[in-house]
KOLPAPA-369337 format. One record per residue (C-alpha): x negated, y negated, z. Coordinates in steps of 0.02 Angstrom, whole numbers, plus 50000, padded with zeros to 5 digits. Layout:
N
XYZ ...
# end
This chain:
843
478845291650309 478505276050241 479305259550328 481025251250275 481295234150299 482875235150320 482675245650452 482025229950587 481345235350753 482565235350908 482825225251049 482895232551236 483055222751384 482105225751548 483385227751710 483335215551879 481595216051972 481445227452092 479885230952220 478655240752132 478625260952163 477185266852278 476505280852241 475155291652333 473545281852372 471955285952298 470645291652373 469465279252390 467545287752435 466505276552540 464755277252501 463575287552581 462515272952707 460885273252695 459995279752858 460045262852984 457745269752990 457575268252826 458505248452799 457475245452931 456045248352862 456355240052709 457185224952755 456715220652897 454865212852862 455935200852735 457165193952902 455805193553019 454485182652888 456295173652881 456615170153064 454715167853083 454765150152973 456275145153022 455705146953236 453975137853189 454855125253041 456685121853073 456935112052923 456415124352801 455325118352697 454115130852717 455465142352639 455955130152488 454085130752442 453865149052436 454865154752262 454995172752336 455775166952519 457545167152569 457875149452586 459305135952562 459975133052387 459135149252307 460165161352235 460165178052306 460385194752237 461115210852339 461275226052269 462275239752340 462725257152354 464365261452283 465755248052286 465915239152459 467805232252474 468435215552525 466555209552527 467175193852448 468275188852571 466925191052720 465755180152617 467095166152654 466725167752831 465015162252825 465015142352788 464505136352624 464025152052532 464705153552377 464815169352264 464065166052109 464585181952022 465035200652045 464375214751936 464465234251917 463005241051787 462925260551812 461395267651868 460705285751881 461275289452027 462965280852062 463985264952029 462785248952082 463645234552129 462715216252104 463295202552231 462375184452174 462525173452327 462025154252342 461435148252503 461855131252537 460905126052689 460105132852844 461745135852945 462065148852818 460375156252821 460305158053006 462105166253002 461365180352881 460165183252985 461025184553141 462345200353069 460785206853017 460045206453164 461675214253266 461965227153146 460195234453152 460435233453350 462005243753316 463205229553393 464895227253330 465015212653207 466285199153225 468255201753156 468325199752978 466435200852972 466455218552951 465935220752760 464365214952810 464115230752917 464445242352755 462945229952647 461785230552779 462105250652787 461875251552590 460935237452504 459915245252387 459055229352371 458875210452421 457745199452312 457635179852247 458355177052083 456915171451983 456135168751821 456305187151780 458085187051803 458145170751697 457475177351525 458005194151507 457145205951387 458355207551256 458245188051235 456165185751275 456135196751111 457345186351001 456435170751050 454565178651020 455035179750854 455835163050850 454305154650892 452995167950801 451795156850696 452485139250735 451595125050791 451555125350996 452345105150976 453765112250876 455425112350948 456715125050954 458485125451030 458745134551179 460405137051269 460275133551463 461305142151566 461625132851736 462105141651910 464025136251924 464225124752062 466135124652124 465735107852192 465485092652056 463985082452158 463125101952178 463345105052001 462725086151927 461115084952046 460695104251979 461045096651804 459905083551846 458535095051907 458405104951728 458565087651642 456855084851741 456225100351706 456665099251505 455995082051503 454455084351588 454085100351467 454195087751322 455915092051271 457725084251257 459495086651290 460635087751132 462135095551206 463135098251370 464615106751428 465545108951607 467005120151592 467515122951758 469105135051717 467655147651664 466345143751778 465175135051638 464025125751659 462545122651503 461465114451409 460735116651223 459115108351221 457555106251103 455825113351182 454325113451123 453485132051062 452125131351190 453405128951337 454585144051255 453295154051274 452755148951444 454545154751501 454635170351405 452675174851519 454025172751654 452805158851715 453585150251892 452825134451823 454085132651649 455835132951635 456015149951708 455495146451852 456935131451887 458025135552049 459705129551962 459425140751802 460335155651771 459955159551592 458945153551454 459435159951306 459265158151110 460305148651035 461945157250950 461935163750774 463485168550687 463635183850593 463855181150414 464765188850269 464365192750089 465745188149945 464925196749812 465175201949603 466325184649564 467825186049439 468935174849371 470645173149483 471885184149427 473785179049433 474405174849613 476015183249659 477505173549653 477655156749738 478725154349882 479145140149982 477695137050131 478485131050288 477025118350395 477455125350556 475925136650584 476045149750733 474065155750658 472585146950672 470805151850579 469285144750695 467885148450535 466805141750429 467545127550314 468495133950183 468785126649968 470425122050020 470895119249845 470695134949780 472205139749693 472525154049808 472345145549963 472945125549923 474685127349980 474365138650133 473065131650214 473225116150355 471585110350363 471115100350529 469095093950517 469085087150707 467105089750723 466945082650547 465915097150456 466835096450293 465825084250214 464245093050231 464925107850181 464215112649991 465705120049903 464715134749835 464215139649998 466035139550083 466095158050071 466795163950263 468205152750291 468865155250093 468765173950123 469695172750288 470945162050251 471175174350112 471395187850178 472765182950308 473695174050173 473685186650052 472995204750126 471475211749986 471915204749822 471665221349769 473415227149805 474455208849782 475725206649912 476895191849965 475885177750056 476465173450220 477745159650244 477075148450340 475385138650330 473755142650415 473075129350519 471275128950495 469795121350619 468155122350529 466915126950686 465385132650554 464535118350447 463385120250303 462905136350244 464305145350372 463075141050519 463695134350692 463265115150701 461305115750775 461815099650908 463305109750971 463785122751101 464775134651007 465665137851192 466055121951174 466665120951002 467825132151021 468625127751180 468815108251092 469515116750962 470935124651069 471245109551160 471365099351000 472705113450945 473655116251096 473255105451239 473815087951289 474925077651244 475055078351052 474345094151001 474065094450834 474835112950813 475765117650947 476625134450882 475025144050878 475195160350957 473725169550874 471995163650826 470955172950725 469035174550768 468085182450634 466475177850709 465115183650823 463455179650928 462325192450854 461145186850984 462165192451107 462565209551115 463965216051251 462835224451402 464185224951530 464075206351585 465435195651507 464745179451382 465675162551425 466195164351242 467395178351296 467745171651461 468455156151370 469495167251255 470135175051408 470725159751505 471425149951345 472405166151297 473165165151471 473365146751506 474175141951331 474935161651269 473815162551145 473285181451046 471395181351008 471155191250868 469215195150854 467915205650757 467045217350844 465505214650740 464495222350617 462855232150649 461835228150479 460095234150553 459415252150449 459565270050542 458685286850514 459835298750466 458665314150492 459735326850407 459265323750258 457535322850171 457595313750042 459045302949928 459275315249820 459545330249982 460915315050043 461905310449865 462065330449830 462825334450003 464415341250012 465545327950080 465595335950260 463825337650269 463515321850226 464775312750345 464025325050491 462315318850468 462715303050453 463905303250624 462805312150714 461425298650662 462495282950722 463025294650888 461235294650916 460875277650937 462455272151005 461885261351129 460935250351007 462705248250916 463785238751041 464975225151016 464475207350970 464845191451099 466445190151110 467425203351056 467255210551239 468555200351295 469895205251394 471585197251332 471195197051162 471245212051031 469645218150959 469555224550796 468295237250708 468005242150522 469055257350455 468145262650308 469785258550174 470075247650035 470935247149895 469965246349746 470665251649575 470035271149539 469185264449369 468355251749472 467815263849611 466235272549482 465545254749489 464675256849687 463755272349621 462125264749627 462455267549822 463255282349950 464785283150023 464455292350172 466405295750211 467095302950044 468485310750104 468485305350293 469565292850359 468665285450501 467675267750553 466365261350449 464575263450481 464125246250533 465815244650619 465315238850800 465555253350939 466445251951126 466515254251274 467055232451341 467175226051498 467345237551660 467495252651528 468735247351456 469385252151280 468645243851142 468575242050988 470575239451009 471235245550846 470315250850666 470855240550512 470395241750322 468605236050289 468025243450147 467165257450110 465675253250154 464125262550075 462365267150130 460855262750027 459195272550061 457715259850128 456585272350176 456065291350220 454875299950326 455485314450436 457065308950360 457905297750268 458355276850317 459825269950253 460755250450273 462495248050260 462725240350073 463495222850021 465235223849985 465435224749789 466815227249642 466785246949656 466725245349864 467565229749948 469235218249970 469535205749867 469585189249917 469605168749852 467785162749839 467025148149806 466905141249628 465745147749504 465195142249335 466645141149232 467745146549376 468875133849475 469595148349586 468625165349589 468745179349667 467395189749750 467435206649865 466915203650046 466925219750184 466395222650386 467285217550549 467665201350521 468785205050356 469645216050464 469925206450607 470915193350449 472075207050393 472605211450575 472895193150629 473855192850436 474905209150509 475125200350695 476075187050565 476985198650489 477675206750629 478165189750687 479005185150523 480215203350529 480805199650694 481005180750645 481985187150500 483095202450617 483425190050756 483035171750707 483415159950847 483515176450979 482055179050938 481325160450910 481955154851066 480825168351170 479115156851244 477605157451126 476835166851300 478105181051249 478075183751086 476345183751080 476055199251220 477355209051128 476565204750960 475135214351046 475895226751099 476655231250937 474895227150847 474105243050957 475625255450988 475525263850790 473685267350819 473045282550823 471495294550820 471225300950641 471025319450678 469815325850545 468465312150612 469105311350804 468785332650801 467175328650715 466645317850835 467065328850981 466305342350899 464395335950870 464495323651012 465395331251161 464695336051284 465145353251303 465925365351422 467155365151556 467975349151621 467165338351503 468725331951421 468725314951490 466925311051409 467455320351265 468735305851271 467505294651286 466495296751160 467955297251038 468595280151095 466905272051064 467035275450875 469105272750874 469785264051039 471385267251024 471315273250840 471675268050650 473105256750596 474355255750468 475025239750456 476695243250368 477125254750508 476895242250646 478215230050540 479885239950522 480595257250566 480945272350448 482475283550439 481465297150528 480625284050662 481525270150788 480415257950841 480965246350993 480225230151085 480555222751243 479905205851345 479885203051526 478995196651661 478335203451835 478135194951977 477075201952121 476785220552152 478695220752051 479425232751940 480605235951787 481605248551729 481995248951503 483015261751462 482735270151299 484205278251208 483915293851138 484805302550990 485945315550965 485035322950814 483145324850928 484025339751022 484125359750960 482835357650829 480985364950835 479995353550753 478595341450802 479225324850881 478635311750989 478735298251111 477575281951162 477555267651249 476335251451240 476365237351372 475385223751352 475075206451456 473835191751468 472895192551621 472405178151741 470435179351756 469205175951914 467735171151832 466185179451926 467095191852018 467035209951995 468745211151995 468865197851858 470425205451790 471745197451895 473275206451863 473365225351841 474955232551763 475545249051682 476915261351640 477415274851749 477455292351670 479575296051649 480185310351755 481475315551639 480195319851471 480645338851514 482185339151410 481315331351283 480145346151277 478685331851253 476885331051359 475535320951353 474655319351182 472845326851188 472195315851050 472185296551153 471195289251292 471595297351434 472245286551588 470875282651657 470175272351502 471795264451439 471995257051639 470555245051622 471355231451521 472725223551475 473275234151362 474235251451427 474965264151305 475215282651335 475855296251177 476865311151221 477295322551101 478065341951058 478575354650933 479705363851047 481825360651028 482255346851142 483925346251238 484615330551212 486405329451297 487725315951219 487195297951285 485505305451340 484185289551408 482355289551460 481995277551604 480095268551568 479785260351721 478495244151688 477655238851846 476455226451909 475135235952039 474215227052175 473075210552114 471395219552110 470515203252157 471785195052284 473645190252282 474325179152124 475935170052133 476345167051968 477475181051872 476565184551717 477585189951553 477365205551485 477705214351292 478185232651277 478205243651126 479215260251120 479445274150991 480175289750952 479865299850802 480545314650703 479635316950541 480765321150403 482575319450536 483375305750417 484745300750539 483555298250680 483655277250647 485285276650606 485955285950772 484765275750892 485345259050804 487395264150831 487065267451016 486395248451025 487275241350935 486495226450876 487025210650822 487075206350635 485545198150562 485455179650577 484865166750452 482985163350539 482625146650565 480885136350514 
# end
């Protein structure tokens, strides 16, 4: 049933802390050791060249001048077998070695765990080399020295980290193109990723060793940044062609082969949007007064601030001065945006939002990141400039919306500084990242079909099969775009919706809509899993329906994801054309989704401002902002003609393969499609209710959730859920970079409720890898539902995965049930909580 506003969401309130319920321990599998014969064999000849040099040269410089040799201030990488515990802590023990970063890539054959150690100086060295030593001799190791025992028994591997490591393939490639055909005296931009020292002299005479290295190659600094919250460190430099592709040989002699160098990289390039088949503006909706006090911010491109559907509503704040340079006609992502979150797709005119946007143009000319800037950088200015010091310039932001992306950079299990940053701002000032998963514009076979002709006269399930199976296919060439893979902030994918006017729809004819009659994510619409395998894209909103056009055949046909056009896109403000101050143009993809969810994460703010005003006013930004999230996810779910189809031509197949069944579905979905409307008020036949708290160390809540009268003696399908989200304190560089681990426990009393877990979600072992938890149980069976009947959700904070955290961290919780069609369902649940009368919300 469709939403009522009058019909607000309800208010629950979390009991006293308690300690946290322990349950039964899991069984944690050590890994099988390697046979103490064959690390001998392997390893030793590296420790004994080791303690060879340092018994005939006790300074080590025969070590610093070998690039393959263990020796003081190289970075060293140790690979493991299966996941050693506590490793990080025994690391401590050794003096002056310092964990760069943790990582788990999956292999073949198991889990392999990446350890990247610094050694300082020679006391360090020596002390390696000693546990080595009495562990291969089968002596015990010294207390708390123990985890050495379990690497030693199943390093996989111990190497340098060299110039290999420092250009990886996916970026060699980028930049061999880059320089194809240029001059070799020509310079380029690189971004220069520097080993994070902990300690500021460490860190500045490594800074000073690339500035060397840059300089002697016959290039220059243009850009630094240190952000130590994130463990940053880089430069963006110009080098010349002929010492790009030096590094990208891997040659020890260029930049690749510089001891403080992590990465070299491209530099970043921001995915773009089209705003195509201009009209004039048609009539904006009714004007309404525009209050200043922005709680949404729109980092972007710069926007035509005057158009007549954007001049009241936007705040624009040029702190790195990029509006001047700006053309007007060019101005096409921030208009769009800004748009979009004001007004939704101008195809269906709704009320603009009340209050302003604040904008902070981050793309210059031509919707390109500034060329002397660090878009790291730029963005955590930005922030600062927003919400830091001592007169931020908009200090009720709570969400931010980040329609952009590095399509350089590709998620591949390692987290990008962009979405580190993200991470640690969302924590450190409450802030909700909203951000686009990305789009995928590249072409695809679809070998079903032979020809265009075979793939326009397909029945519509045919043709969505092929075209499904073709994107399932090359899945792992379709992953998320830097940084979407963050872990606080919401990620959003393209569902293939719009709005467009039937008469208008004949008009995108001259292309294929692959999804006719399927509700599901667009082709181009970037696919999950994000970090530590964890559920991504978030949530699915309207992109358009995008269609295919057919580039090319041979064994099959090759199609590209169209522009966005009259017949197939949302419309949007645009920059002035000929004869037209304000037009309006049709823009689709990940980024105009990502708009209208941040423009819904508003909404949902504005109802409750409007149910509860200064209840609800007076909660910290920190708290409205996780419950804003939690309500953003809870009303998703998998669309079941596309999730089935997706389980049926992917699987796998056969018994027990459920949870990658699962898995596979959540790539294309995460945790499914969105209405917005439903996520803003209740129904007659659906109660909505939120809840804020906080938890404090391994603590725990009880919210009790009323339950009606009118749920009980009827067989018909109903349901229950729950959604708990929190911002997460991150360790940067440590496997366990996700600092504080919460979820909900499963309610013992969902019997009489004759509910059970819903098939058609994540299952638990996917939604328990980020910071967002939410579980569906549903039924068709009559519940019995005595007078006064509760459910008890208990909320609890588990052990810190990466050590102990003081601080209690708030948390946002989303419940539901639902009745189709039971009209009193609302009206019962509100009596039994009876709530205060609306208040007069304040600006």
């Amino acid at each position: 049933m469709a939403s009522d506003p009058s019909k607000p969401i309800l208010r629950l309130h979390p009991s006293a802390a308690a300690p946290r319920q322990v349950g039964r321990q899991a069984n944690i599998q050590r890994p099988e050791p390697f046979a103490r014969q064959r690390q001998d064999q392997q390893f030793t000849p590296t420790f004994r060249r080791l303690a060879e040099v340092l018994q005939r040269d006790p300074t080590g410089l025969a070590l610093r001048a070998d690039p393959t040799a263990l020796a003081p201030e190289r970075l060293l990488v140790f690979e493991v077998k299966g996941d050693i515990a506590n490793f990080a802590s025994a690391i401590n023990r050794v003096p002056g070695l310092e964990l760069i970063d943790e990582e788990e890539l999956p292999s073949d054959e198991d889990k392999s765990p990446f350890a990247y150690l610094l050694v300082p100086d020679l006391v360090a060295l020596r002390q390696i080399l000693s546990l080595w030593r009495n562990w291969l001799t089968g002596q015990v190791l010294p207390a708390g020295y123990t985890p050495w025992r379990d690497v030693f028994a199943c390093l996989r591997d111990l190497r340098v980290w060299g110039p290999d490591d420092r250009v990886q393939p996916m970026d060699a490639q980028i930049l061999e193109e880059e320089i194809d055909g240029r001059e070799d005296r020509e310079l380029i931009p690189l971004e220069i990723e520097l080993i994070f020292r902990s300690a500021a002299n460490a860190g500045a005479v490594g800074e000073a060793t690339v500035r060397q290295a840059i300089a002697q190659a016959g290039g220059r600094v243009i850009h630094r940044a240190l952000i130590d919250d994130i463990a940053y460190h880089a430069l963006l430099a110009e080098m010349p062609v002929a010492s790009i592709r030096m590094a990208i040989d891997r040659d020890p002699g260029s930049l690749a082969g510089v001891e403080p160098i992590m990465h070299i990289r491209p530099q970043s390039v921001v995915t773009g949007i089209e705003a195509n088949d201009s009209l004039p503006p048609s009539a904006p909706v009714a004007e309404q007064p525009v209050s200043p006090a922005s709680i949404l911010a729109l980092l972007d491109g710069v926007p035509v601030a005057g158009h007549p559907l954007l001049r009241r509503h936007l705040n624009v704040e040029d702190h790195f001065g990029l509006e001047p340079d700006a053309l007007v006609s060019q101005r096409v992502h921030g208009s769009a945006m800004a748009s979009l979150i004001v007004h939704g797709d101008r195809n269906r005119p709704e009320p603009a939002l009340p209050r302003q946007i604040h904008c902070i143009p981050v793309m210059g000319n031509d919707d390109r990141f500034p060329a002397d800037r660090l878009i790291v950088d730029l963005i955590y200015q930005a922030v600062l400039q927003m919400r830091g010091g001592a007169q931020p310039s908009a200090p009720w932001v709570i969400f931010v919306n980040i329609s952009l992306g590095n399509t350089r950079r590709p998620f591949h299990g390692q987290l990008s500084p962009w979405a580190r940053l993200l991470d640690r701002l969302a924590y450190r000032f409450g802030i909700l990242f909203l951000v686009s998963a990305g789009n995928v514009t590249s072409s695809f076979p679809v070998p079903a079909f032979a020809t265009r002709v075979a793939f326009e006269d397909a029945a519509h399930g045919t043709r969505a099969e092929g075209v499904v199976n073709a994107i399932a296919s090359i899945v792992a060439d379709r992953r998320l775009l830097s940084p979407s893979e963050t872990v606080n902030g919401l990620t959003i994918g393209g569902r293939n919706l719009d709005w467009v006017p039937q008469a208008d729809r004949a008009l995108a004819r001259a292309n294929v809509n692959p999804f006719t009659q399927l509700d599901t994510a667009n082709p181009s619409s970037a696919l999950g899993p994000g970090f530590a395998d964890s559920v991504k894209p978030d949530i699915l909103m309207p992109a358009a329906r995008e269609h295919l056009r057919v580039v090319g055949s041979g064994g099959g046909i090759v199609v590209s994801p169209a522009g966005a056009a009259r017949g197939a896109g949302l419309k949007v403000a645009a920059p002035p054309r000929p004869g037209m101050e304000g037009a309006e143009a049709f823009t689709n993809g990940t980024s105009a989704a990502t708009a209208l969810a941040s423009r819904t994460a508003h909404r949902i703010h504005d109802a409750l401002e409007t149910a509860y005003g200064q209840e609800f006013l007076q909660l910290s930004g920190t708290h409205r902002a996780v419950l804003i999230k939690a309500l953003l996810v809870h009303p998703a779910r998998w669309p079941e003609e596309a999730s089935a189809l997706v389980k049926r031509l992917v699987g796998p197949f056969g018994q027990g393969q459920a949870s990658r069944q699962k898995d596979n579905i959540r790539r294309f979905f995460g945790y499914g499609l969105y209405d917005a409307d439903d996520a803003v008020a209740c129904a007659s036949d659906r109660a909505t209710f939120w809840c804020v708290g906080d938890l404090a160390r391994e603590r725990s809540v009880d919210v009790v959730v009323p339950i009606p009268a009118v749920m009980g003696g009827q067989a018909r399908p109903h349901s229950f859920g729950a959604t708990l989200a929190w911002f997460t304190p991150v360790l940067p560089g440590r496997k366990s970079y996700r600092g504080v681990k919460m979820k909900i426990l499963a309610p013992d009393d969902l019997t009489d409720l004759a509910v059970k877990g819903h098939g058609s979600q994540p299952d638990l072992n996917q939604t328990n890898r980020g910071t967002v938890f939410t579980r569906q149980w549903s039924g068709d069976r009559a519940a019995v539902v005595a007078e006064g009947m509760t459910i008890t959700l208990k909320i609890q904070r588990e052990p810190d995965p990466g050590g102990p955290i003081d601080e209690a961290v708030p948390f946002g919780l989303a419940v539901s049930l639902d009745m189709p069609g039971e009209l009193r369902l609302y009206d019962q649940v509100r009596a039994r909580l009876q709530p205060r009368p609306q208040q007069r919300a304040v600006p």
